[in-house]
C-alpha positions as CSV (number, residue, x, y, z in Angstrom):
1,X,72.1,73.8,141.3
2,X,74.4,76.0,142.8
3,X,76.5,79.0,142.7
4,X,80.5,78.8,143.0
5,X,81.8,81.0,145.5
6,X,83.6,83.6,142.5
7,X,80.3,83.4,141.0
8,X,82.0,82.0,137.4
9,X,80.4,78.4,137.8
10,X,77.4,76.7,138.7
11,X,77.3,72.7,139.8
12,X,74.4,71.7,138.3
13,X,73.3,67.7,139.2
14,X,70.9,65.6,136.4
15,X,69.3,62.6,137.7
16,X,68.5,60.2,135.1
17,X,65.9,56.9,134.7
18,X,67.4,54.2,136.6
19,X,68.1,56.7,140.0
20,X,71.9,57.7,138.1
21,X,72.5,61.0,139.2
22,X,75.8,63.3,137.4
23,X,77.1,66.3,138.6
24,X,78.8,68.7,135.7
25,X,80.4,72.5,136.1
26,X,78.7,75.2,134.0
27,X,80.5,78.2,133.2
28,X,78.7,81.2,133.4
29,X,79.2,81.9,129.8
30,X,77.3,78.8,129.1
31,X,74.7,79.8,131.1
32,X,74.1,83.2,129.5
33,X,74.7,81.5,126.5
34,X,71.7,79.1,127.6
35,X,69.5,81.4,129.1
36,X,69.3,83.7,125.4
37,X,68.5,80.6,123.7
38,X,66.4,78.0,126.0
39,X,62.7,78.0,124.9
40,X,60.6,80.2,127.5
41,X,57.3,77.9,128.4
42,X,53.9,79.4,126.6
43,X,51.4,76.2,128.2
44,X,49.8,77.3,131.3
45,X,48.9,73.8,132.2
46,X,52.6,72.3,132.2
47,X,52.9,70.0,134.7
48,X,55.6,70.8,137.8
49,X,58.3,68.8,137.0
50,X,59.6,65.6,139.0
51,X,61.3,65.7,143.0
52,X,64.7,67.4,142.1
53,X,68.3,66.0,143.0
54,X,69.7,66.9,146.5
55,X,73.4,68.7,146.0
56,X,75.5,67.7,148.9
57,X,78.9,68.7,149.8
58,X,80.9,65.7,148.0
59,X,79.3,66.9,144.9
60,X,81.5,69.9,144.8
61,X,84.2,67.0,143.8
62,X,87.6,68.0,142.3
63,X,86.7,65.7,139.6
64,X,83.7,67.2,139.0
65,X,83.9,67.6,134.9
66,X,83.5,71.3,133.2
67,X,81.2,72.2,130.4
68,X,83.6,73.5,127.7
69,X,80.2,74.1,125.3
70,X,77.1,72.5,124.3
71,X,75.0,71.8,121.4
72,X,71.2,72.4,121.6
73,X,68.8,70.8,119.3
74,X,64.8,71.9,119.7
75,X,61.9,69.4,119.1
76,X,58.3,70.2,119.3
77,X,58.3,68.8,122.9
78,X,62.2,68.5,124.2
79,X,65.7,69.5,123.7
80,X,68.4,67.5,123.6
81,X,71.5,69.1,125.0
82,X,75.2,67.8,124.2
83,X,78.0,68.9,126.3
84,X,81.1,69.1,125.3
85,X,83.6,68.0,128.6
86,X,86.4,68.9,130.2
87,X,87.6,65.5,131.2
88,X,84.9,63.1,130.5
89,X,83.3,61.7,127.1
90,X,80.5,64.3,126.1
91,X,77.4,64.1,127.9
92,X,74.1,63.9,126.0
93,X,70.6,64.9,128.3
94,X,67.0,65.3,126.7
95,X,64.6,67.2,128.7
96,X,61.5,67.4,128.2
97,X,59.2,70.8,128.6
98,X,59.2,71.2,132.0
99,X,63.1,70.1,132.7
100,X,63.8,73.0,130.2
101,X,61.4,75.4,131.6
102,X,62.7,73.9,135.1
103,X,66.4,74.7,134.5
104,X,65.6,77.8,132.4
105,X,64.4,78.9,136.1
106,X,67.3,77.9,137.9
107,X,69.7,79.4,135.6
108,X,67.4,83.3,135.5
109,X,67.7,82.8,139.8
110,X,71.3,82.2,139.6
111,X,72.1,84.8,137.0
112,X,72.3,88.2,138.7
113,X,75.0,86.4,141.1
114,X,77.3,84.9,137.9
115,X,79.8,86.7,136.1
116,X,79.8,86.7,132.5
117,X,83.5,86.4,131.8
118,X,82.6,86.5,128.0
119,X,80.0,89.4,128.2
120,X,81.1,92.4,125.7
């Protein structure tokens, strides 16, 4: 992941099985959003989770799609997140416990340098 230089999005990039890798904007609101709701990991013993994407340069794309929102749904050992996109079809990830503790992580370091457009 990585910060915008306003500090409104992040670029966040989600390799899948089969070495596809996609690269999606995340408003800050989302990540708030995210961050009051993600599950915060209780098992001492979770495993670290697998090598994590390189961001290069090119990845800050002008086609790069936005998050607009996203749907959460919580099983006992993933969560399956559907974004809602700004120019592309929706995009559907399931992570399992340590991709959500993983990103939970990434989006609390990023978090004191975002602005919550949304906040009240």
């Amino acid at each position: 992941m990585a910060l915008d230089s306003v500090g409104n999005l992040l670029l966040a990039k989600f390799s899948f099985h089969g070495g596809q890798d996609v690269c999606v904007l995340i408003p800050a609101s989302v990540v708030f959003w995210m961050l009051r709701h993600l599950p915060v990991n209780q098992d001492p013993n979770l495993p670290p989770p697998a090598k994590v994407p390189e961001l290069y340069r090119e990845d800050w794309d002008l086609d790069t799609p936005r998050v607009m929102s996203v749907n959460c749904q919580q099983f006992q050992d993933a969560l399956r997140i559907t974004m809602d996109m700004s120019r592309k079809p929706d995009l559907t990830i399931l992570l399992n416990r340590t991709n959500i503790e993983l990103m939970r992580r990434f989006f609390s370091a990023y978090a004191s340098e975002l602005v919550d457009l949304d906040a009240e």
